[in-house]
C-alpha positions as MATLAB code, in Angstrom:
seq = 'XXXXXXXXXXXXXXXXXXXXXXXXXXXXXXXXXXXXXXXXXXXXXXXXXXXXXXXXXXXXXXXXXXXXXXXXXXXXXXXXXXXXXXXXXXXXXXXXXXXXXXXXXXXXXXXXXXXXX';
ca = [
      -1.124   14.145   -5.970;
       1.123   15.886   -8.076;
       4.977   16.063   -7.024;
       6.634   18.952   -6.632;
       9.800   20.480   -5.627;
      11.825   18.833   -3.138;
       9.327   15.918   -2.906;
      10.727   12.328   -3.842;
      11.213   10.584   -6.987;
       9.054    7.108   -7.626;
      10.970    5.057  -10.056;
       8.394    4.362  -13.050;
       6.629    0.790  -13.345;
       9.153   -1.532  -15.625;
       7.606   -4.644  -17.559;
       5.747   -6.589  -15.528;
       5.655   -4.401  -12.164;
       2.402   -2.576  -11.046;
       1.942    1.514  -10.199;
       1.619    2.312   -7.002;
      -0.336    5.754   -6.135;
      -1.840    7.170   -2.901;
      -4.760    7.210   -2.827;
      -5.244    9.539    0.202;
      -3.152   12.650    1.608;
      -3.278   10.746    4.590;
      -1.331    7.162    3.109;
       1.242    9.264    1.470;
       2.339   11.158    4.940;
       2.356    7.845    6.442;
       4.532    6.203    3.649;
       7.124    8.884    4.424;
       6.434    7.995    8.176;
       7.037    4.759    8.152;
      10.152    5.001    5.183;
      11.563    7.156    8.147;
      10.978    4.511   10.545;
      11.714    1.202    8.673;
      13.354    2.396    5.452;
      14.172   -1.608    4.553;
      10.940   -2.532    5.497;
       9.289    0.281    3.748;
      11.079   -0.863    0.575;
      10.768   -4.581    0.792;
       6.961   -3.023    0.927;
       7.334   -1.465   -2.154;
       9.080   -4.130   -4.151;
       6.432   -6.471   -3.278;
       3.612   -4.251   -4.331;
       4.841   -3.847   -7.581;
       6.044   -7.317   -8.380;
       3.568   -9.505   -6.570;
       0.539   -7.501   -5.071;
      -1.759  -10.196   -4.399;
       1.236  -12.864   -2.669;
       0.184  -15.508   -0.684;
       3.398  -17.128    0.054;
       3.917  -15.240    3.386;
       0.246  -14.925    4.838;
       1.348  -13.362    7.935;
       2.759  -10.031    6.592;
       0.714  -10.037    3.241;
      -2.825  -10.850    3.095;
      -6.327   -9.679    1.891;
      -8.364   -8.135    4.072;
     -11.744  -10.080    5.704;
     -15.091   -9.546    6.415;
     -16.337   -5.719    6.488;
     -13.000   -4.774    5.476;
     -12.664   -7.154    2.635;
     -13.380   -4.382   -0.037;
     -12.874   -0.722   -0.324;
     -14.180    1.904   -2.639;
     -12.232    4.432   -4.402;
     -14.064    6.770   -6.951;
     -17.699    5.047   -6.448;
     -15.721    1.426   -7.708;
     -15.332   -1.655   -5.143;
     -11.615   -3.082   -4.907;
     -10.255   -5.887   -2.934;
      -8.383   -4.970   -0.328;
      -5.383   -6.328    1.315;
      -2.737   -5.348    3.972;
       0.833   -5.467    4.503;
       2.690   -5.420    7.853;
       5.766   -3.192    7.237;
       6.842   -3.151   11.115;
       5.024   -5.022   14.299;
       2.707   -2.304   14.282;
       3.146   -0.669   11.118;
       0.644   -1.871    8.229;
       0.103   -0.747    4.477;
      -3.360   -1.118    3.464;
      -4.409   -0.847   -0.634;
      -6.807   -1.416   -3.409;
      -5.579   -3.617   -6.477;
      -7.388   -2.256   -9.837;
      -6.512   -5.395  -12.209;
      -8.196   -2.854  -15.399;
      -5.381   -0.492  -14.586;
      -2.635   -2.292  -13.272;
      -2.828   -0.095  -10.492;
      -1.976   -0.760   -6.565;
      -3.947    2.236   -4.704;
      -2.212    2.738   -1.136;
      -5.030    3.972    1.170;
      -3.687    3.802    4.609;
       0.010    3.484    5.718;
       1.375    4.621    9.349;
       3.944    2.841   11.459;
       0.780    2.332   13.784;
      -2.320   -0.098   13.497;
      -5.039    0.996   11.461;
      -8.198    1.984   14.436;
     -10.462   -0.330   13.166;
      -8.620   -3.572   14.233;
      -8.330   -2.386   17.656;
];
């Protein structure tokens, strides 16, 4: 997604911290969703995807997915995939590409994804 006028700044990845990019139209209207929503939340999100994006220390609002939903694909390649709980019901879901350093954001809504109803 290229930005354009009027659309947000992302600060650039410094040192150690990881790029995050949507990966979907769909993840980056639901970022702005839930920023709207939970703007603290939405940014203690952030901060934690870029610093630590595979944290264990708080299992309950970070964790890798399970089962079916353990992996996802993104351009024919198979990433793990884990979830964040922004609000009660909002969640972040993403891809972590080690090789690139990369955290890929492929769903976020201040709602539960449909498959874990």
């Amino acid at each position: 997604m290229t930005p354009k006028r009027g659309d947000d700044v992302a600060p650039p990845p410094v040192g150690a911290e990881w790029r995050l990019r949507f990966a979907t139209n769909e993840a980056a209207k639901g970022w702005g969703e839930l920023g709207a929503e939970a703007p603290g939340n939405t940014r203690r999100c952030f901060e934690a995807l870029r610093r630590d994006r595979l944290s264990r220390t708080d299992p309950d609002r970070q964790h890798r997915r399970r089962g079916r939903l353990a992996t996802g694909s993104l351009g024919g390649r198979a990433y793990p995939q884990w979830e964040y709980e922004v609000t009660a019901g909002g969640r972040v879901r993403y891809l972590v590409d080690e090789e690139r350093r990369t955290v890929h954001l492929v769903y976020a809504a201040p709602r539960h994804p449909k498959d874990t109803d």
